[in-house]
C-alpha positions in Angstrom: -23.1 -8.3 -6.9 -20.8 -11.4 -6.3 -22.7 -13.5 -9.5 -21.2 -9.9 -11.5 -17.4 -10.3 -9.9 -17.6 -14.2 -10.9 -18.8 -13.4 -14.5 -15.8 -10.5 -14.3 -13.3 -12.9 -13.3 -14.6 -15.7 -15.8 -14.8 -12.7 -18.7 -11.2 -11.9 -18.1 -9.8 -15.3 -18.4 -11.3 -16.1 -21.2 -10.1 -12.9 -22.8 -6.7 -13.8 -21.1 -6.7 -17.1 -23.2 -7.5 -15.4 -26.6 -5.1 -12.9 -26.0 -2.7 -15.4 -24.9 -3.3 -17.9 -28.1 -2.0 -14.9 -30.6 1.7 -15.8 -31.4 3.3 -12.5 -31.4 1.7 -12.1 -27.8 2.1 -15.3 -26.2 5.9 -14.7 -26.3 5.2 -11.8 -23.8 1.9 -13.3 -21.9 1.9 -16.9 -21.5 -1.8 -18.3 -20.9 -3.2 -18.9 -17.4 -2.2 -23.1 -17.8 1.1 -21.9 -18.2 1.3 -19.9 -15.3 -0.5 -22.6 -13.2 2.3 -24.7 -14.3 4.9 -22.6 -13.1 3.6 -21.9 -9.9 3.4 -25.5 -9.3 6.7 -26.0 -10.5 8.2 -22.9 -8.5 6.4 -24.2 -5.0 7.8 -27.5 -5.6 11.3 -26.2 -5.5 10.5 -24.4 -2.1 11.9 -20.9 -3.4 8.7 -19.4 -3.9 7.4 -19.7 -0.6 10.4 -17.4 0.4 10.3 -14.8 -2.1 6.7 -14.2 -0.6 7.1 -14.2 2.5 10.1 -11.9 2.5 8.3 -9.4 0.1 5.3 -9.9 2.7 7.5 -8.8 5.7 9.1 -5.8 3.8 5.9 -4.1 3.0 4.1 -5.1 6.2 7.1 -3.7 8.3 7.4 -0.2 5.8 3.6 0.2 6.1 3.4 0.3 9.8 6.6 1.8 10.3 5.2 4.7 8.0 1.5 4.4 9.9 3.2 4.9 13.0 4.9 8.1 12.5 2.1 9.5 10.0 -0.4 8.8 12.9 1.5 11.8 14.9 2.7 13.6 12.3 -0.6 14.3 10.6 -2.3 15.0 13.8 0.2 17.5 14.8 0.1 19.8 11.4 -3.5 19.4 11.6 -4.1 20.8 15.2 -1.4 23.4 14.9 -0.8 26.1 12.8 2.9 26.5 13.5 3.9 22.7 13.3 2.1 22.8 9.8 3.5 25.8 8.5 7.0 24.2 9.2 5.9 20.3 8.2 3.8 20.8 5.1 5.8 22.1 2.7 8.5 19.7 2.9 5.8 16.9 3.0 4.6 18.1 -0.1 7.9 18.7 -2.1 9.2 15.0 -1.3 5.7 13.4 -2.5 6.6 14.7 -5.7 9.5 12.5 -6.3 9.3 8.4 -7.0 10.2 6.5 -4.3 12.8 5.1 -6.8 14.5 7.6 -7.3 15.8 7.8 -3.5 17.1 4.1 -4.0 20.5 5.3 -5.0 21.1 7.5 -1.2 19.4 4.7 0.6 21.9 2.3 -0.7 25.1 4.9 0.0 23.3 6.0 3.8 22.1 1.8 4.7 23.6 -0.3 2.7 22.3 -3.1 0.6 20.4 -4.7 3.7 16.8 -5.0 4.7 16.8 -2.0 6.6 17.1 -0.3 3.0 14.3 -2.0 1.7 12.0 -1.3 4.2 13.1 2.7 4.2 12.0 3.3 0.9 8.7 1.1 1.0 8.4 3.5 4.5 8.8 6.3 2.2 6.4 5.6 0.0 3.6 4.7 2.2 4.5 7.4 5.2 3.9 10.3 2.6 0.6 8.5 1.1 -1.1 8.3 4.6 0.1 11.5 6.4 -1.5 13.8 3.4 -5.1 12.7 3.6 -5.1 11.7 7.9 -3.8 15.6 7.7 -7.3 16.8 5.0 -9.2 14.2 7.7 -8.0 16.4 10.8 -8.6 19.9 8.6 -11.8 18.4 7.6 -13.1 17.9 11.2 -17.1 19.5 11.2 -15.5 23.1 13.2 -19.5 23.0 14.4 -18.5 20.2 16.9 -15.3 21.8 17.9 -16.8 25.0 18.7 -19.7 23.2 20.5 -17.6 21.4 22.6 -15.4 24.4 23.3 -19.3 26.3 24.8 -19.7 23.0 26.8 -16.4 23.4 28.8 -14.2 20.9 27.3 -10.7 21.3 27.3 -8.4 21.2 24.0 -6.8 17.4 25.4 -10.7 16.7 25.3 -11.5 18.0 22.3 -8.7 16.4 20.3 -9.3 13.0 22.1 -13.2 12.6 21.7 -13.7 14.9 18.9 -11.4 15.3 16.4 -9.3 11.8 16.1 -13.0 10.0 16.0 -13.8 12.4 13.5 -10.8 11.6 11.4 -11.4 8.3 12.1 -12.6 7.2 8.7 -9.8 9.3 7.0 -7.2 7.0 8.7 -8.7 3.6 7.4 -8.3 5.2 3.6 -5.3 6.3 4.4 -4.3 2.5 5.4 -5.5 1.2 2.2 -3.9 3.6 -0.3 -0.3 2.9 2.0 -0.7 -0.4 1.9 -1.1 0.0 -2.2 1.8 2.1 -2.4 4.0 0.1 -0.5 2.9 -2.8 -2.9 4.1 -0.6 -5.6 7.1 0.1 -3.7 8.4 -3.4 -3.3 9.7 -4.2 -6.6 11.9 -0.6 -6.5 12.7 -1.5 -3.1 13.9 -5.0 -3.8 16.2 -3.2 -6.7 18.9 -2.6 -3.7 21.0 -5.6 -4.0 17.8 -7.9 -2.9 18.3 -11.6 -3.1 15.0 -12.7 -2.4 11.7 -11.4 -3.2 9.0 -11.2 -5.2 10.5 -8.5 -6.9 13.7 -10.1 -6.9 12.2 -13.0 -8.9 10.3 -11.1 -11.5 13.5 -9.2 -12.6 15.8 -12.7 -12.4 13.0 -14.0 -14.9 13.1 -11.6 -17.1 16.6 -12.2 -17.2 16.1 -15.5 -18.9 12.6 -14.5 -20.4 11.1 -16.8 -18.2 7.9 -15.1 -19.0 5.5 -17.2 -17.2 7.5 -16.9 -14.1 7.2 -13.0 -14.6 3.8 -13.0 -14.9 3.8 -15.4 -11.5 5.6 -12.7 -10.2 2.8 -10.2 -11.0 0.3 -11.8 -10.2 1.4 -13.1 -7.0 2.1 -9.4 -6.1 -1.8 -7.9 -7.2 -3.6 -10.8 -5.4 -1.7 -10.8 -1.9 -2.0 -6.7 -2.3 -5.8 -7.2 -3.3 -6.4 -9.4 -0.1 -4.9 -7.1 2.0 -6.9 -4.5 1.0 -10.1 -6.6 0.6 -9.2 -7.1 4.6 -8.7 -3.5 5.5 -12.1 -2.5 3.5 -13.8 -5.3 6.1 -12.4 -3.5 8.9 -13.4 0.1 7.7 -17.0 -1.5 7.4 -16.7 -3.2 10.8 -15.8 -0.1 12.4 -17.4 3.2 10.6 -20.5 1.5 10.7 -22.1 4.3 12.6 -21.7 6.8 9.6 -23.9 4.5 7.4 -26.4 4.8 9.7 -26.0 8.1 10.8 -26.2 9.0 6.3 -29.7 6.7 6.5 
């Protein structure tokens, strides 16, 4: 499997080059050279260092921020009836709209600041994860709930060493598709008044069609968010092992 990723990777360079060496596209997508160029170029100056790591803390603190209340939140609507009836339907209307479109009453409620920022990359990932930990609570086998409930255990018991294992694996997917829509987020996020930031950079680029610093930009932003989730997708291995075995 890892000699078919390396021919994958090779593949799409090479097709990255041809496409690159048409005229009419290499105004738009400068070749890979090019952008090795300006990465060099863009470290040198020291600038690019902090557009990362300032992009890095804004979705790092929105993701937990928004695992830390969809943790509860989830559980709650999924254990009762009444807190779900009252939570899901407003959970479900404001998942319809783009983050992006909130950016103009963040900005009037917090400001230009980071706190903004890191609201609307909350927003993003909060209603990601707290949809499917909920289907992984509602999804919990009612055979081992009812078994339990013959064998004396208590609801506080039942919750604690039945259901949240249960939903266990539900909560690492969650994690990954929050920390992908909070990646998503970011450039929409940087839009309020950012001046640093990955995002930030791409759309001072494009300013000057500095193409290849664009496409830095990009790419900076899919392989940080692909390593992240490459890291996440070791941990769900590491720790839902038992299911693989328990499937065997």
């Amino acid at each position: 499997m890892k000699k078919l990723t390396i021919l994958s990777i090779i593949i799409g360079l090479l097709f990255w080059f041809a496409v690159s060496s048409i005229p009419a596209v290499n105004a738009i997508l400068t070749d890979p050279l090019t952008i090795a160029k300006a990465f060099i170029s863009e470290w040198k100056k020291g600038y690019l260092l902090q557009h990362i790591s300032i992009s890095l803390w804004r979705v790092v603190a929105g993701f937990t921020l928004g695992l830390l209340v969809a943790l509860p939140v989830a559980f709650l609507m999924g254990w009762y009836k009444s807190i779900r009836a009252l939570l899901e339907p407003w959970i479900q209307f404001f998942r319809t709209i783009p983050p992006i479109a909130l950016i103009p009453l963040v900005i009037v409620a917090q400001g230009v600041g980071e706190q903004a920022k890191i609201t609307v990359i909350f927003v993003s990932s909060f209603l990601v994860m707290v949809i499917i930990i909920f289907q992984g609570v509602c999804n919990v086998d009612l055979t081992m709930i009812k078994a339990a409930r013959v064998l004396g255990a208590k609801d506080r018991h039942i919750f604690l060493e039945v259901v949240v294992p249960a939903s266990f694996p539900y909560i690492l997917v969650s994690m990954r598709l929050g920390l992908a829509s909070a990646w998503t987020t970011l450039v929409a996020a940087e839009l309020t008044g950012a001046s640093r930031g990955l995002g930030t950079m791409i759309m001072e680029a494009s300013l000057y069609f500095r193409m290849d610093v664009v496409v830095l930009g990009i790419l900076l932003i899919g392989i940080i968010g692909l390593m992240m989730d490459r890291g996440l997708l070791y941990l769900e291995r590491r720790l839902t092992g038992w299911q693989e075995v328990r499937r065997n």
